[in-house]
C-alpha positions as a Markdown table, in Angstrom:
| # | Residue | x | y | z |
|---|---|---|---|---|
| 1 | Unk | 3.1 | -3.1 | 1.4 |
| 2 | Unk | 0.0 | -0.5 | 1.6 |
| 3 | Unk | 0.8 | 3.2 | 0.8 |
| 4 | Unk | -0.6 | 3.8 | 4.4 |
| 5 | Unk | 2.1 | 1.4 | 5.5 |
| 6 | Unk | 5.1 | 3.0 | 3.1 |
| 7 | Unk | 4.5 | 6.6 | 4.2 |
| 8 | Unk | 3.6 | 6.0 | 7.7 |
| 9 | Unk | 5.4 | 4.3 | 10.6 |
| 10 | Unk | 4.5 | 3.8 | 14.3 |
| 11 | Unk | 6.6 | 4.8 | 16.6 |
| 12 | Unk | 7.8 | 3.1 | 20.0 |
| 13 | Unk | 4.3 | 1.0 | 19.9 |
| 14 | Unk | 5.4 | -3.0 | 20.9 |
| 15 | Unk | 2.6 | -5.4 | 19.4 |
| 16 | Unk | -0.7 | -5.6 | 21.5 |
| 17 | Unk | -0.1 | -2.0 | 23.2 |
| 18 | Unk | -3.6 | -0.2 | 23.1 |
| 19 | Unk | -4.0 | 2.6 | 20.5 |
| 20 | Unk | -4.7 | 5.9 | 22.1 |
| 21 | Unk | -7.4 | 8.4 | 21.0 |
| 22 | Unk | -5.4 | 10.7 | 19.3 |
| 23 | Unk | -3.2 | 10.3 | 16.4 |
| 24 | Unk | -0.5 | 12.4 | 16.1 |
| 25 | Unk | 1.4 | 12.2 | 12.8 |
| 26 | Unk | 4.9 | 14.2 | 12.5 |
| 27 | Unk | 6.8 | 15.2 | 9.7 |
| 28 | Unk | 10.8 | 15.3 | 9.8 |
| 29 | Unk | 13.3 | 17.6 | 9.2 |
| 30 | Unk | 15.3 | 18.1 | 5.3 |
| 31 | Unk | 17.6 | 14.8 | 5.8 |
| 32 | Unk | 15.8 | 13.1 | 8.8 |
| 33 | Unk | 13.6 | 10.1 | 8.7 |
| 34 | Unk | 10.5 | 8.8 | 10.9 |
| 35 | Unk | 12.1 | 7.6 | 13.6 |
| 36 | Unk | 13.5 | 11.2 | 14.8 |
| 37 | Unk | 10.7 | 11.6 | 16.6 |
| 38 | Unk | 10.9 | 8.5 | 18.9 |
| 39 | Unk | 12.0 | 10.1 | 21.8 |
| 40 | Unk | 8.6 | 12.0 | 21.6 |
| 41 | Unk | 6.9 | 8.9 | 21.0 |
| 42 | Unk | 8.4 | 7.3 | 24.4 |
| 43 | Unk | 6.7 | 10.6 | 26.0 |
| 44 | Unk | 3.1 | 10.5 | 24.5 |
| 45 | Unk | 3.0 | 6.6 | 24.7 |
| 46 | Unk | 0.0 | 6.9 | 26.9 |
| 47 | Unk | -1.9 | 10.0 | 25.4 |
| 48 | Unk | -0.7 | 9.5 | 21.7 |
| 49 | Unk | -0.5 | 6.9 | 18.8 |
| 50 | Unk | 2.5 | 9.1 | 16.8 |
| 51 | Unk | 2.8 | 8.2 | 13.4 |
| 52 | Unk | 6.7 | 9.4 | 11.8 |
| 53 | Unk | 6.2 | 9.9 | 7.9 |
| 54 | Unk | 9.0 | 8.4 | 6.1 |
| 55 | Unk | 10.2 | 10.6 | 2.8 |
| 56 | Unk | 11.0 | 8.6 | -0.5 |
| 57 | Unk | 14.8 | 8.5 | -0.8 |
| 58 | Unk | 16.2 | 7.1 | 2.6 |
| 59 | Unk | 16.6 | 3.9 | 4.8 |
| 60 | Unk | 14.2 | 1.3 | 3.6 |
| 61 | Unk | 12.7 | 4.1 | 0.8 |
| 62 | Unk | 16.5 | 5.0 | -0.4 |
| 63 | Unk | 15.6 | 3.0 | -3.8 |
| 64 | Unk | 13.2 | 6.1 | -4.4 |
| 65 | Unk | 13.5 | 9.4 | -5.8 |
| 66 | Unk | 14.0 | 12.4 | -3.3 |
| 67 | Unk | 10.7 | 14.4 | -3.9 |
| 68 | Unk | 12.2 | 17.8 | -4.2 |
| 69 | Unk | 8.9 | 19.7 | -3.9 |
| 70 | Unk | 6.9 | 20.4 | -0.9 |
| 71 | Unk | 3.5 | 21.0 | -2.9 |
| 72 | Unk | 4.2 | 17.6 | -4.4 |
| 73 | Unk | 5.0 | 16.0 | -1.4 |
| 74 | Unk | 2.3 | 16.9 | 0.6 |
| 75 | Unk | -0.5 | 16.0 | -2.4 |
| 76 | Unk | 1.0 | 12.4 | -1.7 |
| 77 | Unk | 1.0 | 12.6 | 2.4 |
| 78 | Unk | -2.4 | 14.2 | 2.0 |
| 79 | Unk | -3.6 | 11.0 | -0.3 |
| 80 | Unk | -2.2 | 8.9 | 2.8 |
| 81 | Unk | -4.1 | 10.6 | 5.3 |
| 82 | Unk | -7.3 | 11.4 | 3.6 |
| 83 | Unk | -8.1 | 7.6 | 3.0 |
| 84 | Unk | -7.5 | 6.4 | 6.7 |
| 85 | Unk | -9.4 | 8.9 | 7.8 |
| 86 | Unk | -11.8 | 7.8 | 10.5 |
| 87 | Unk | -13.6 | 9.5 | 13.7 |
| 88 | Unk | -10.4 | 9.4 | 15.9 |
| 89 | Unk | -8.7 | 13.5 | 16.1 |
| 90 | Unk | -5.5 | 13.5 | 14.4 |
| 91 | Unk | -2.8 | 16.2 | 15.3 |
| 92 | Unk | -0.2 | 17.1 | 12.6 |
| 93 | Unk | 3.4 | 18.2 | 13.8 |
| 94 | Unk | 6.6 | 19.1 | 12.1 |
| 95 | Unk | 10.4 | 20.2 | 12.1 |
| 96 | Unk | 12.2 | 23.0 | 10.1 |
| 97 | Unk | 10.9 | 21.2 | 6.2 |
| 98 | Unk | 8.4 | 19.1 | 8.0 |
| 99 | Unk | 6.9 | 22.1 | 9.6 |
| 100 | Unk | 6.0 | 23.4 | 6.1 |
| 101 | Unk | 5.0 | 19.5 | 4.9 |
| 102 | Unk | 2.9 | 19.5 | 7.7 |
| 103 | Unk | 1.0 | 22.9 | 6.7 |
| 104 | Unk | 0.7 | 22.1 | 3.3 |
| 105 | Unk | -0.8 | 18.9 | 4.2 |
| 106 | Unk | -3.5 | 20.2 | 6.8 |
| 107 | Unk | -4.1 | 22.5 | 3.8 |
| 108 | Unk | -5.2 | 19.8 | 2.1 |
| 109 | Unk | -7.3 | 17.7 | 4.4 |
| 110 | Unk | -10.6 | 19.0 | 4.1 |
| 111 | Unk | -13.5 | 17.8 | 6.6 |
| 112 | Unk | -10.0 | 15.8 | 7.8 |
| 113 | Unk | -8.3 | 19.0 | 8.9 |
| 114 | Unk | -6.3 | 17.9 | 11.7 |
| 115 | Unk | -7.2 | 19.5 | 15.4 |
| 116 | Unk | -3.9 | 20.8 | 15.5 |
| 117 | Unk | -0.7 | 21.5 | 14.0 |
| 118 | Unk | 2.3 | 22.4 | 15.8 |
| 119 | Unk | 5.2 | 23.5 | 14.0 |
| 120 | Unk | 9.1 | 24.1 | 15.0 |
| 121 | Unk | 12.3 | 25.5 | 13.7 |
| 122 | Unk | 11.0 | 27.1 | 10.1 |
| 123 | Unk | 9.5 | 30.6 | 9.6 |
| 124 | Unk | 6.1 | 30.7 | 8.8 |
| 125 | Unk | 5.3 | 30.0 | 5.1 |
| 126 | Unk | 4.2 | 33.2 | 3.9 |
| 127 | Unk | 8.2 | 34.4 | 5.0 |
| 128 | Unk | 10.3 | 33.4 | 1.4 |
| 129 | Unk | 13.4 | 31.8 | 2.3 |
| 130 | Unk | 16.4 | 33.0 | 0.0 |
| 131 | Unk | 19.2 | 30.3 | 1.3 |
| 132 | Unk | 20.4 | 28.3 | -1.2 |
| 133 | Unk | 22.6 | 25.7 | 0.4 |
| 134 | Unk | 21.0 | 23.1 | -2.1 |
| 135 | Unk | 23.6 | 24.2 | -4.6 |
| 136 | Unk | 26.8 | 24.2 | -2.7 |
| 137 | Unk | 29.6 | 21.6 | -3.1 |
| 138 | Unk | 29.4 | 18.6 | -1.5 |
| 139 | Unk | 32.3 | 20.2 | 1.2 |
| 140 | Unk | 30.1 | 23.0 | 1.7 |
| 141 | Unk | 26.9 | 21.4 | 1.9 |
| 142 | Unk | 28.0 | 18.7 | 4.4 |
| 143 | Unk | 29.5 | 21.8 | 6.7 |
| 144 | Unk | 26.5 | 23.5 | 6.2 |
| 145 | Unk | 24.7 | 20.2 | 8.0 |
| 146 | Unk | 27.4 | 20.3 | 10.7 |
| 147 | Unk | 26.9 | 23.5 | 11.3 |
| 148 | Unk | 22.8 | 23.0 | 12.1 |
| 149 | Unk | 23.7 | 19.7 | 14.9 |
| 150 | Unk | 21.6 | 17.7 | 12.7 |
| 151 | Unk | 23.5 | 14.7 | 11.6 |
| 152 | Unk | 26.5 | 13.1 | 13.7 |
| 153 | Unk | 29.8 | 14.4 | 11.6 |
| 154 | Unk | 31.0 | 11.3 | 11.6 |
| 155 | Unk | 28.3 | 10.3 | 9.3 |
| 156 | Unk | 29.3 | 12.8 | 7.1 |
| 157 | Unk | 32.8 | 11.8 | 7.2 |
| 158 | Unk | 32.0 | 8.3 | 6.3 |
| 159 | Unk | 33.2 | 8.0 | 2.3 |
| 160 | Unk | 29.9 | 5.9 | 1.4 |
| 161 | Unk | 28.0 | 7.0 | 3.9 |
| 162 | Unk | 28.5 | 10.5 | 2.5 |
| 163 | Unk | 27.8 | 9.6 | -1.1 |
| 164 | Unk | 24.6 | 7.7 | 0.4 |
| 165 | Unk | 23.0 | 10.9 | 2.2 |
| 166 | Unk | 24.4 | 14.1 | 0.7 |
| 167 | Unk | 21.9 | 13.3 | -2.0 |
| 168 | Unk | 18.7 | 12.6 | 0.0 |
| 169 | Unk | 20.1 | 16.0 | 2.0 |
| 170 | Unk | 20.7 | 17.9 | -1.1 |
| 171 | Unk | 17.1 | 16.9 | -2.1 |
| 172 | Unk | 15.5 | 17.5 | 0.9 |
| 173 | Unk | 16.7 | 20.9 | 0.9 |
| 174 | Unk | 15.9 | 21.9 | -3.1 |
| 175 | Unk | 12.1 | 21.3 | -1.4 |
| 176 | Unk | 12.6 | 23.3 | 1.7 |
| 177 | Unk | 14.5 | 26.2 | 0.0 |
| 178 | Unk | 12.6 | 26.2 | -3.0 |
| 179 | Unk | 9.0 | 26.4 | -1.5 |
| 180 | Unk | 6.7 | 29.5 | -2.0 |
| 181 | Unk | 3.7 | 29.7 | -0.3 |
| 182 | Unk | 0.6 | 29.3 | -2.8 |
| 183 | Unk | -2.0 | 31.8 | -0.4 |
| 184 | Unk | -5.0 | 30.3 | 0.0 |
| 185 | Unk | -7.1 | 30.8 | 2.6 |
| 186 | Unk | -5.9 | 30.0 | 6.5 |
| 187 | Unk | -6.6 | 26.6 | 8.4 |
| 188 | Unk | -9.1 | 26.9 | 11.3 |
| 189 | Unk | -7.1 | 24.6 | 13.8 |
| 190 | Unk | -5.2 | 26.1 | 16.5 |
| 191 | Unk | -1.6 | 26.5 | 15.6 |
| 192 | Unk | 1.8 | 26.3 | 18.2 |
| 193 | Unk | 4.8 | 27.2 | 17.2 |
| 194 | Unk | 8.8 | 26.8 | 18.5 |
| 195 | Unk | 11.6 | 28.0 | 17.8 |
| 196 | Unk | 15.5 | 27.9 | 19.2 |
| 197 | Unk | 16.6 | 31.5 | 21.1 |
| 198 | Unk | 19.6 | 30.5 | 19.2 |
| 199 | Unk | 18.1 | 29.0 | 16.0 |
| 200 | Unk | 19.9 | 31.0 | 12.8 |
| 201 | Unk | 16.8 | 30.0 | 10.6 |
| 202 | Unk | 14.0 | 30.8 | 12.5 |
| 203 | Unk | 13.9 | 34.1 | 14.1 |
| 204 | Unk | 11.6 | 34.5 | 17.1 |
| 205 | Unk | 9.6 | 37.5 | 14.4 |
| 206 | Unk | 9.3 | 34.8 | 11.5 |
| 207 | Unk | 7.6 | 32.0 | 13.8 |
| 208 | Unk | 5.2 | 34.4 | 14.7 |
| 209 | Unk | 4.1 | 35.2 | 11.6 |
| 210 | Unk | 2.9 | 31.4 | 11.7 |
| 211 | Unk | -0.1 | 33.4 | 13.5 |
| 212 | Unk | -1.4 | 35.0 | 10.3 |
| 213 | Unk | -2.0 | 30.8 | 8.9 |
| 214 | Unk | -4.8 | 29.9 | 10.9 |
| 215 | Unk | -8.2 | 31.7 | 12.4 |
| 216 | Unk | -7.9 | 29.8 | 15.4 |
| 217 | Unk | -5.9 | 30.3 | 18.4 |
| 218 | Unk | -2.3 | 30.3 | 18.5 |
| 219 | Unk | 0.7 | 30.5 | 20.9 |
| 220 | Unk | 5.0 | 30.6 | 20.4 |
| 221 | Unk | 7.2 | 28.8 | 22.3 |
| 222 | Unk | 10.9 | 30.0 | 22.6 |
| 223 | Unk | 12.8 | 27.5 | 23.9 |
| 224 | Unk | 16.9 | 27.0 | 24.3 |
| 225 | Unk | 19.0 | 26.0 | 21.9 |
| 226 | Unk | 20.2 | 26.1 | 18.3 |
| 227 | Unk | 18.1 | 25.0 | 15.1 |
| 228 | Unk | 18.2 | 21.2 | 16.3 |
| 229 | Unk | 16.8 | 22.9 | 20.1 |
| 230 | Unk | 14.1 | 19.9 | 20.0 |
| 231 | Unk | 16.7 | 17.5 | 21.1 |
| 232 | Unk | 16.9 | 18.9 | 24.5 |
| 233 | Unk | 13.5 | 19.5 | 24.8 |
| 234 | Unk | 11.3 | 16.7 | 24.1 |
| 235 | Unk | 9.3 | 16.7 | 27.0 |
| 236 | Unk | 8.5 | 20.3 | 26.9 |
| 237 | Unk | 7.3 | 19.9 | 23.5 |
| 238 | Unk | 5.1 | 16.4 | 24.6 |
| 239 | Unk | 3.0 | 18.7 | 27.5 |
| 240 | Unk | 2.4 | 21.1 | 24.7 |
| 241 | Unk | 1.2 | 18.3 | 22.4 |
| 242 | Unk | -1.0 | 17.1 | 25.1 |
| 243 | Unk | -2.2 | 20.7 | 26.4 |
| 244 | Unk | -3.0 | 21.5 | 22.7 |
| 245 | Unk | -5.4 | 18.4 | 22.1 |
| 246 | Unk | -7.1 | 17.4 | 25.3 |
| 247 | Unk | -10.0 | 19.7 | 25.0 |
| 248 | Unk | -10.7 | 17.1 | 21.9 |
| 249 | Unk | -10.5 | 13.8 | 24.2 |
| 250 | Unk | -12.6 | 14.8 | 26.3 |
């Protein structure tokens, strides 16, 4: 298997369908995998080739170590990307620890920067987060998850199940709670993002501050819900993605 082909998984794309102009490659929440973001594959089929990355340390990649560092992970997403490069626009988007994967990644792209990177459901990287749920008990931890609407409790509940993902969770959040912002100078792509009315992480003030990461335009989105908010809006969030990169497709 190619490293393209270990990090990176197309998404609701049956053999033979035509590959769009734009790629669009999205990076998943502390716990989540690739295929969260099918439903917003099954919106952008015709305007989109989306591309889930798929972390070390779960479903076919649960023989690998959790990377439990954001700067490390995105050096090895950024290696990905950089050498499949080509003249097609490519469109980087992530959730709550993928939004800050995502960053770091477009950080690193060079004359690859992506066209766009949208971002939901984490404050903007410059804001230090100070939770530290990666060091409760297992109890705690699991009702911290609960709490979020991320993972079906029954999943949780599950005695191997739970001893299966509490790590990869645990893991996943170390990178997400442990992540300082490095400065640097900003990116030049225009920059969306979202955030829940009701989302406890991500108060409306911290995702605007994702304004002060990029010289190009930017715009917030508050949409209903909790932290998990993109469940209920996928389609919402696809006209955005299409709004946001037409001007390149044309």
């Amino acid at each position: 298997m190619t490293q393209t082909a270990l990090w990176l998984r197309r998404l609701d794309a049956p053999a033979g369908t035509a590959v769009p102009d734009l790629q669009l490659v999205c990076f998943p929440h502390a716990g989540g995998s690739a295929g969260f973001y099918r439903p917003l594959a099954a919106e952008l089929a015709d305007h989109a080739e989306v591309l889930g990355v798929q972390y070390p340390g779960r479903q076919d990649r649960y023989a690998e170590p959790v990377v439990t560092d954001v700067h490390r992970l995105a050096d090895q997403v950024a290696e990905v990307l950089g050498q499949g490069a080509g003249d097609r626009p490519r469109a980087l988007l992530g959730h709550s620890l993928g939004a800050v994967v995502a960053y770091e990644v477009a950080a690193r792209l060079g004359d690859s920067a992506p066209v766009a990177l949208i971002v939901s459901g984490r404050p903007a990287p410059s804001r230090i987060r100070r939770t530290t749920a990666h060091q409760l008990p297992e109890d705690a931890l699991a009702e911290q998850v609960m709490s979020l609407g991320g993972m079906d409790s029954e999943l949780l509940d599950h005695p191997e199940l739970r001893s299966l993902l509490l790590p990869l969770i645990r893991g996943d959040y170390q990178a997400s709670e442990t992540y300082r912002f490095g400065g640097g100078p900003a990116l030049h792509c225009p920059v969306v993002a979202f955030t829940g009315d009701d989302d406890p992480l991500t108060p409306v003030a911290d995702a605007r501050v994702w304004a002060e990461h990029t010289t190009g335009a930017f715009r917030l989105h508050v949409l209903s819900g909790g932290h998990f908010f993109l469940n209920d809006h996928w389609a919402a969030v696809a006209r955005t993605v299409r709004s946001s990169t037409e001007a390149v497709l044309t």
